[in-house]
Residue, then its C-alpha position, 0 to 999 in steps of 0.5 A: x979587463x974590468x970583468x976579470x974580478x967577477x970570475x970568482x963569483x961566477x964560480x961561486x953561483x955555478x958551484x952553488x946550482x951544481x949542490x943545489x942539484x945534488x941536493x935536489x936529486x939526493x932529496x928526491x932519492x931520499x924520499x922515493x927510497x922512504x915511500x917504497x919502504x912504507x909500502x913495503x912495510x905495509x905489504x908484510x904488516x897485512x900479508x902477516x895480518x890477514x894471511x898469516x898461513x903463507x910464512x907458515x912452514x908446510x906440514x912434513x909427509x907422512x910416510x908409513x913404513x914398515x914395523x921391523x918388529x911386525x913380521x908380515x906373513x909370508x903366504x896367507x893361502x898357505x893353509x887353504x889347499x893340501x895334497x890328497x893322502x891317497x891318490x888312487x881312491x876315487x873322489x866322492x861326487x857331491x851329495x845333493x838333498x832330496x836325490x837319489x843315485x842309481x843303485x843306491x839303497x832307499x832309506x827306510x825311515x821316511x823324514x819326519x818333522x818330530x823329534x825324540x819322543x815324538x815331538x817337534x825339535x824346539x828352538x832354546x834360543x827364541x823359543x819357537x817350534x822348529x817344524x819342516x813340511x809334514x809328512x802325507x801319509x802314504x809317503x814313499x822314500x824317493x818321492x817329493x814333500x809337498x810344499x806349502x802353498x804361499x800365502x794368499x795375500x790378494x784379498x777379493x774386496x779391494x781398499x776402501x778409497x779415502x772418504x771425501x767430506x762433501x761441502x753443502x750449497x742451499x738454494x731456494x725462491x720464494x716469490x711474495x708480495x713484500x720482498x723486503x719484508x720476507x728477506x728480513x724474516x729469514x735472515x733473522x731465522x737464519x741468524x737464529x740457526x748461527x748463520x752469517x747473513x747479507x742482503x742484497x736487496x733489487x729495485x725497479x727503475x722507479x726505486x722500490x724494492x722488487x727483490x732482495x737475494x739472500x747470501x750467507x753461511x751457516x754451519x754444516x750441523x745445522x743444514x738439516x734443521x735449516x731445510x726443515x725449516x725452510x720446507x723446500x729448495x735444493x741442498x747440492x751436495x759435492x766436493x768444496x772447490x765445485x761447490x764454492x766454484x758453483x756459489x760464486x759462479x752465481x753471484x760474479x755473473x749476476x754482479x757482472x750483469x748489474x756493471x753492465x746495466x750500470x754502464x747503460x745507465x750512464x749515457x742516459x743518466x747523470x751519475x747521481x741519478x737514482x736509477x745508477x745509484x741503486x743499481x751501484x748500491x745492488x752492486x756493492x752488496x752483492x761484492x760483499x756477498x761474494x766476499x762472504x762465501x770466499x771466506x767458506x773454506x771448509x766443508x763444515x761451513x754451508x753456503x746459502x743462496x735464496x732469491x726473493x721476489x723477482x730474483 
């Protein structure tokens, strides 16, 4: 009996959590239907944006009908064919050029090129004279015109191939007590024709110069004055990939020779040694001589190769 004034209370909090849960479910009702409808939103806003064709109405056909005021032909081929006047005369056989029927009478006047008056017929449009095959004398009607031979386009000499520009490659010896003297006067000799000089001098074991090998290049004008100066050696002549082939063929296996006389070196020598050094030295010079005849890409460059002393 002392609970029975709580019962209102009760009532009261089981109503209050049965609208708080209305409330909740309506919320969440709420703001579902606001967020599909921001979507929504948002899906036309771009579909208009970004692809505005799709609400556009599609082009209507176009259909081509008929002009009533256009009267169409009945029958195109109406005129190409009519019925024979007379049935009974025999149809002609076709009259073909240069052929004679049996029976039939010869022409008396053979063709001829000529017109009145006894020249050819002439062309008021282009001004040329019009002229068939002449007439042989002797001709008879019935028998053949000769034709004119065609042309002969054949011709005995055949075409001239394409000349090739020949590239120059100088090379000589000269052996001499001082080579190092000899290499500077002809390089300054060569320098004095507008050549490009390097030297690439070679030492004995004890240091001193034994020879020096002389690259350069000097323009193609000048190869003739060049072998009348030098009085001597061998002026190759042939196409630019073989004779820039044959130059560095020359100095890459001399080069390749030194790197392994280097490598010798090396075990027995420490590498500041004199006898590696001038040997890496001959090396370097010789890398920048090779460099030098790369550069002659051209025919009207000439590559020079002399050898002095022991080279």
């Amino acid at each position: 009996m002392e609970n029975e004034p709580l019962e209102p209370a009760v009532y009261a909090v089981e109503m209050y959590k049965q609208e708080d849960r209305q409330r909740r479910r309506s919320g969440t009702f709420a703001i579902v239907g606001v967020l599909c409808a921001l979507i929504g939103g948002g899906s036309v806003f771009a579909a208009f944006k970004y692809a505005p064709e799709w609400f556009q109405s599609a082009p209507p056909l176009a259909i081509n009908l008929p002009d009533p005021n256009v009267k169409s032909p009945e029958n195109t081929n109406a005129g190409l064919y009519s019925e024979p006047s007379d049935l009974t005369k025999p149809i002609e056989e076709p009259v073909v050029p240069g052929e004679t029927k049996p029976g039939a009478k010869p022409t008396e006047n053979p063709p001829s090129s000529l017109g009145e008056g006894g020249m050819p017929p002439f062309n008021p449009l282009s001004g040329a004279i019009i002229g068939d095959t002449p007439v042989p004398d002797g001709w008879k009607p019935g028998d053949p015109l000769p034709s004119t031979p065609p042309p002969n386009l054949t011709s005995d000499n055949p075409p001239a191939e394409p000349k090739v520009e020949e590239a120059n490659l100088i090379t000589a010896r000269v052996g001499g007590g001082d080579p190092e003297s000899e290499a500077n006067e002809i390089a300054s000799g060569l320098r004095g024709l507008g050549a490009s000089v390097r030297l690439a001098p070679h030492y004995s074991l004890g240091g001193s110069v034994v020879g020096v090998q002389i690259i350069g290049t000097i323009p193609a004008k000048s190869v003739k004055g060049l072998m009348a100066k030098m009085g001597g050696g061998d002026n190759w002549k042939g196409a630019l990939s073989d004779r820039n082939n044959r130059a560095e063929g020359m100095l890459a296996s001399r080069i390749k020779d030194l790197q392994a006389k280097e490598a010798q070196l090396k075990e027995k020598y420490v590498e500041d040694a004199t006898e590696v050094t001038v040997v890496k030295e001959e090396i370097q010079k010789l890398n920048q001589g090779l460099s030098l005849v790369r550069s002659a890409k051209s025919s009207g460059v000439a590559i020079i190769v002399i050898g002095i002393g022991s080279l």
